[in-house]
N, C-alpha and C positions, 0 to 999 in steps of 0.2 A: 703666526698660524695657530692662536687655538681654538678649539673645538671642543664641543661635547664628546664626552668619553662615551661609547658604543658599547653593548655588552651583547657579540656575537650571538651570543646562545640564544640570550631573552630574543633578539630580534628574531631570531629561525623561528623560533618556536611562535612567536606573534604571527609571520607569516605564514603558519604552518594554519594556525586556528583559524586568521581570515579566509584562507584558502577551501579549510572546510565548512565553515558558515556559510560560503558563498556555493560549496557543492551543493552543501543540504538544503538550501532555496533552489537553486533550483532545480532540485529529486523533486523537493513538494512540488512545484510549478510541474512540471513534467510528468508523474507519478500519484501524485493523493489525488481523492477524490473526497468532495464535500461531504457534511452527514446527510444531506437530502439525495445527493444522488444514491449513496451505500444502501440507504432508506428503501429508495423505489427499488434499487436492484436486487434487494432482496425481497420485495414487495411481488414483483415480478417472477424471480426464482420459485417464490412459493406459491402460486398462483400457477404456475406452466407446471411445478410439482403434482398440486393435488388436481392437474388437469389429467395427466399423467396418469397419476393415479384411479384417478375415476374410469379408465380405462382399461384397466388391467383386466385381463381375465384370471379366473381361477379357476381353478384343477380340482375337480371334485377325485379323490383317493380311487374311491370305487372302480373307477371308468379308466383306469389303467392298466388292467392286466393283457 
């Protein structure tokens, strides 16, 4: 019976890393978004912004008392 000699720890610790390589694939998968989408979506945000904007009234001082 012999065998390769094992070294508990290294192995945890190996299993430990694959365990979270394979979290962090899939967070990305699940989670990130492209640079083209980030792109339009703030493409978007700033576009509904100065639409926003374009609509604001303003307060003339005077006409408050």
């Amino acid at each position: 019976m012999t065998g390769d000699i094992v070294n508990f720890n290294k192995a945890k610790k190996a299993a430990a890393r694959h365990s979270k390589v394979k979290r962090a694939a899939s967070n990305r998968v699940k989670y990130g978004a492209s640079k083209p989408q980030k792109e339009r979506a703030a493409e978007l945000t700033k576009k509904l912004q100065d639409k926003l904007d374009a609509h604001k009234r303003e307060i003339d001082p005077q006409d408050e008392t």
